[in-house]
C-alpha positions in Angstrom: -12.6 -9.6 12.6 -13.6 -11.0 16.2 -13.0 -10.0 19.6 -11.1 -6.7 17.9 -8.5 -8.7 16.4 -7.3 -8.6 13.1 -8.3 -11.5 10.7 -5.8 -14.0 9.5 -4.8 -12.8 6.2 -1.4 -12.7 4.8 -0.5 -8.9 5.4 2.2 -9.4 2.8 0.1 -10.3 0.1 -2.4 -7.6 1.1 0.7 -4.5 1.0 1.5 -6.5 -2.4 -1.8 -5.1 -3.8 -2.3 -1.7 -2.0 -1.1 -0.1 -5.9 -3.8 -2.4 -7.7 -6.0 -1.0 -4.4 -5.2 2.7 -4.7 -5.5 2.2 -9.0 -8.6 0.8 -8.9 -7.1 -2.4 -10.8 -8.9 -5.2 -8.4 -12.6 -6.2 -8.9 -14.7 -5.2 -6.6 -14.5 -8.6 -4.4 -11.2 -7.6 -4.3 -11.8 -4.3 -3.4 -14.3 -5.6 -0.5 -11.6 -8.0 0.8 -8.8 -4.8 0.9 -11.2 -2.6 2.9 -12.0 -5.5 5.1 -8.4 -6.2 5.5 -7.5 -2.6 6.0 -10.3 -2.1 8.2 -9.1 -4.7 10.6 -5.3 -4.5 10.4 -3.5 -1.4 11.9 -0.2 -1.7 10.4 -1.4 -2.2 6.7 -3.9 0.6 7.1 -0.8 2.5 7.9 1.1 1.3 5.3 -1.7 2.0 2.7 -1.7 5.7 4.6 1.7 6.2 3.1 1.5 4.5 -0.1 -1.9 6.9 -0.8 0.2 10.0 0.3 3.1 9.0 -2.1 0.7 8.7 -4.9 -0.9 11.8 -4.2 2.9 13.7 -3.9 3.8 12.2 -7.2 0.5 13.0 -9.0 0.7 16.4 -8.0 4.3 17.0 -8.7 4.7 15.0 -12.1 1.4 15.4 -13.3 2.6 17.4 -16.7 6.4 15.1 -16.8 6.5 11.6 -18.6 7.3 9.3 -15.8 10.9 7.6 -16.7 10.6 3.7 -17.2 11.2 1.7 -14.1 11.0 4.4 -11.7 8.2 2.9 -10.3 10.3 -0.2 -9.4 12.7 1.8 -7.6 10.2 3.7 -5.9 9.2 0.4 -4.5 12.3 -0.7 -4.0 13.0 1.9 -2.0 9.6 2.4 0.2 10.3 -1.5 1.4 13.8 -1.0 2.3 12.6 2.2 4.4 9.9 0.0 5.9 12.3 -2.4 6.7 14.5 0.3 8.6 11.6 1.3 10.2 10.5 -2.2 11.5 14.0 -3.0 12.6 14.4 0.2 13.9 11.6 0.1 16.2 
C-alpha cells in the first residue's frame, strides 16, 4: 500500500478466496497476501466482515444438522446477487 491507497490486486479474485481465507485452506503465503489485501482494501474487508459473520450464524445455528448438498452454492449464489443489489443500489 502507498500513499494510503489500496494496492493493485484483483479484488475479485481476492472475495473468490475469502471461504479458503476464513477455512484456513490457503498456505500461509496466501494467508499473508489476504491480510495484506484486506488490510489495504475497504470494500473487501467489508465484504470478508460479512462473509465471517455468515459463517459464524451458520456454525452456531447448524452446528448439530447435516448441511444439505449444494446449499453452500446457493448461499453464494445468493450473498453475490445481494452484493450486487447493494452496489447498484448505492
Amino acid at each position: 500500500m502507498s500513499q494510503g491507497q489500496p494496492e493493485k490486486v484483483d479484488c475479485s479474485y481476492a472475495l473468490q478466496r475469502v471461504y479458503l481465507f476464513l477455512d484456513g485452506e490457503i498456505g500461509e503465503v496466501d494467508v499473508a497476501e489476504a491480510r495484506q489485501h484486506l488490510a489495504d482494501c475497504t470494500p473487501c474487508l467489508r465484504e470478508y466482515g460479512i462473509e465471517e459473520e455468515v459463517k459464524r450464524l451458520v456454525r452456531r445455528s447448524c452446528h448439530r444438522e447435516q448441511v444439505p448438498e449444494g446449499l453452500r452454492a446457493k448461499v453464494l449464489i445468493r450473498l453475490q446477487q445481494v452484493t450486487i443489489e447493494v452496489r447498484s443500489d448505492g
